[in-house]
Residue, then its C-alpha position, 0 to 999 in steps of 0.5 A: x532536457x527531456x520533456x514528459x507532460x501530463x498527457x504522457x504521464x497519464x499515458x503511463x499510468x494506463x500501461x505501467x499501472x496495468x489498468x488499460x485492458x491491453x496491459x493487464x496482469x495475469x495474477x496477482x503477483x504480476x500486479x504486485x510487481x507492476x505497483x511496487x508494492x500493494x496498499x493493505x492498509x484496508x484488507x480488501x484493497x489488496x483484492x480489489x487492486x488485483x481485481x482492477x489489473x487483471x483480466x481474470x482473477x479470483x479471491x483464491x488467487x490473492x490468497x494463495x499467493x499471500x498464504x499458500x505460495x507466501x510470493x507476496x508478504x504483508x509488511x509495515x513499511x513506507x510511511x508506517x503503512x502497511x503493504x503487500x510486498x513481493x518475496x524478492x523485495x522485502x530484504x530492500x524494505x526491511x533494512x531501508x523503510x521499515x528499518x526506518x519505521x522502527x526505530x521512530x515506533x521504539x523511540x516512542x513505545x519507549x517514551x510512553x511505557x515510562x510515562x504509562x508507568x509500565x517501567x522506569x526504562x522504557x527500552x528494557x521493557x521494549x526489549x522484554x517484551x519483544x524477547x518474551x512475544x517471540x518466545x511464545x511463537x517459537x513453538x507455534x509454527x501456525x501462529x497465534x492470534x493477538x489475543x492468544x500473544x496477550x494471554x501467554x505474554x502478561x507483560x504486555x497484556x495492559x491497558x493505559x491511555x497513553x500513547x497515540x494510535x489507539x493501540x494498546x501496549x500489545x498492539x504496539x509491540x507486535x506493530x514493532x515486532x513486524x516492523x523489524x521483521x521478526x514477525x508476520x502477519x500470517x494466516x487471516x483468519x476472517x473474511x478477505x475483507x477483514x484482517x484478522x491474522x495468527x502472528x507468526x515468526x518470519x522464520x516459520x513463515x518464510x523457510x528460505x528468509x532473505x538476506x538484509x543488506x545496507x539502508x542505502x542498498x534497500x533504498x536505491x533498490x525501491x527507488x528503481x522500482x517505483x521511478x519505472x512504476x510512478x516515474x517521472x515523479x519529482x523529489x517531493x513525490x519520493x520524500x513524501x512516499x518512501x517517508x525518507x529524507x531528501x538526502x536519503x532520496x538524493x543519493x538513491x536517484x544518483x546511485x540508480x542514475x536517475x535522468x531529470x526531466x521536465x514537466x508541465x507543472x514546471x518541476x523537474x521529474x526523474x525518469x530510469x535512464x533505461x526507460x526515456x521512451x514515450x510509452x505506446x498509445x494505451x488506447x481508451x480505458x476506465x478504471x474503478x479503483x478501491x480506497x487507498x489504491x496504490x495508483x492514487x496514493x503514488x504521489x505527493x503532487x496529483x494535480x496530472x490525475x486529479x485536476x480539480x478533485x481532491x477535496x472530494x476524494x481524499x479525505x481530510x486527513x489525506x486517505x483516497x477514497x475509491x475512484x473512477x478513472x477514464x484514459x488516466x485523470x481521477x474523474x469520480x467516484x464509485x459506491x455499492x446501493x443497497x443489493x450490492x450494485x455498483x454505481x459511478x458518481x462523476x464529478x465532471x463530464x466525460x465523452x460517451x466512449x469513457x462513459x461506456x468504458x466506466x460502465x462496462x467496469x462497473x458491471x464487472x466489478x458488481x459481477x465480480x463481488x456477487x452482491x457482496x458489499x464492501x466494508x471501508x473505513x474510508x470514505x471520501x466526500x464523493x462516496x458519502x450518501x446524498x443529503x436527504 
């Protein structure tokens, strides 16, 4: 059996993941494409994981590709996260894991009309309100915002307390809607920073809407492309990413003909039987990477990248805060001060060249956002201020 150890996984994530400076992307969808799919949970991760792959690139880039070109599209998908998804893809995430996502969110959309007193059945008030949601955008070829759905479409236009989330009834519906791909976040409205999107029918918004194939179909195909993203990763790492089921997972790697492989950490990892190669020598690099970016999110088993510290840059319902990198181990974290300047927090000593590399990424990044501060809900314990 092949053996793959963390040296050579960490290796990978330098080449695959498009962080060492030799393999860095050329636009925001070559990143896209190398990560799978974009983490978009927090709006400007997207921005900032572009930023963190690519040589040059700018906040115009990402959006023409999101609102202009439309070649990367926001969708609800894997463990009810939202992500930035490549045009190509979606058909394989529509019927596998957003499908997937679906039909947990109307089962309990459903449970909670009824105990909210909204009806006495719970799927025809879904299914009522998803009919008269789309026939309010049917003539807004420009979308509408949340607010504007709310006024045309009383029905949904309520407050009750039941239900989890914190979303209201309208909320949850359009959160359905685009789960199934009727609908789509479109034009953001506010700052590159903040989602504030004009709902718009997927019809409109991709004239050329692909096909929907079988689950089974649209799972093999994701599960090929994150193995030559995140591979080797185990079957727990799957399980856990896609938000599938073993068997689920199982029957994807027989069908893309997965090779088992060895790790240091004693599991069995699962490589493309095309890529058993070692990957060449990325060469000394650091990276600055924003909260819930898709290489620290990749799997469920970190201890390769993340040794000693995830207590101290995940959170403790398990969101990654921003982190700093050096030749593939998470080794700190990154902040703003007060004027916008970037600063390394390292919780372990590094050698001077992964110091000199961290600090040139840090001048970049802090030339990059012009003294602009981000905004994160997120925020790990390594992030948070120092006890006075």
């Amino acid at each position: 059996m092949r053996h793959v150890s963390d040296h050579e996984r960490r290796a990978r994530l330098g080449v695959r993941h498009a962080l060492a400076p030799a393999f860095r992307a050329d636009s925001p969808d070559s990143v896209t494409r190398a990560m799978t799919v974009l983490h978009a949970t927090e709006p400007a991760t997207v921005y900032l994981s572009c930023w963190a792959r690519a040589g040059s690139i700018e906040i115009a880039d990402v959006d023409r590709a999101l609102y202009a070109d439309r070649t990367l599209v926001k969708q609800l998908a894997m463990r009810r996260t939202l992500f930035v998804v490549p045009r190509d893809l979606l058909p394989a995430v529509w019927s596998s894991a957003s499908a997937r996502v679906a039909g947990t969110e109307r089962a309990r959309i459903a449970k909670d009309a009824v105990l909210a007193g909204l009806a006495e059945d719970g799927h025809d008030w879904i299914d009522r309100a998803r009919a008269e949601v789309i026939a309010a955008l049917a003539d807004a070829p420009d979308g509408r915002s949340a607010l504007e759905i709310r006024q045309a479409v009383p029905l949904i236009d309520v407050k009750t307390t039941v239900g989890a989330g914190g979303l209201s009834p309208a909320g949850r519906v359009l959160t359905h809607l685009g789960a199934t791909a009727d609908i789509v976040r479109g034009v953001n409205t506010a700052g590159w920073y903040t989602s504030r999107p004009r709902w718009t029918l997927m019809r409109h918004w991709l004239t050329d809407v692909p096909a929907i194939g079988g689950a089974a179909e649209g799972y093999r195909e994701i599960v090929r492309r994150s193995l030559y993203t995140f591979g080797p990763g185990t079957e727990d790492d799957l399980v856990w990413w896609l938000g599938a089921t073993r068997s689920v997972v199982r029957a994807a790697l027989g069908e893309v003909g997965a090779v088992a492989v060895s790790l240091d950490s004693g599991d069995t990892g699962w490589l493309l039987p095309d890529d058993l190669d070692e990957v060449p020598d990325p060469g000394p690099w650091a990276a600055l990477l924003p909260v819930l970016d898709p290489t620290v999110m990749g799997w469920q088993r970190r201890d390769f990248y993340l040794g000693p510290h995830r207590d101290q840059l995940f959170d403790n319902r398990g969101n990654a805060g921003a982190t700093a990198w050096v030749d593939g181990r998470a080794v700190g974290s990154w902040v703003q001060d007060e004027v916008g300047v970037v600063r390394v927090r390292l919780l372990e000593s590094v050698s001077a060249a992964g110091r000199r590399c961290l600090d040139v990424e840090a001048a970049r990044l802090t030339a990059w956002l012009g003294g602009f501060r981000v905004p994160s809900l997120y925020r790990s314990p390594a992030m948070r201020p120092d006890p006075a």
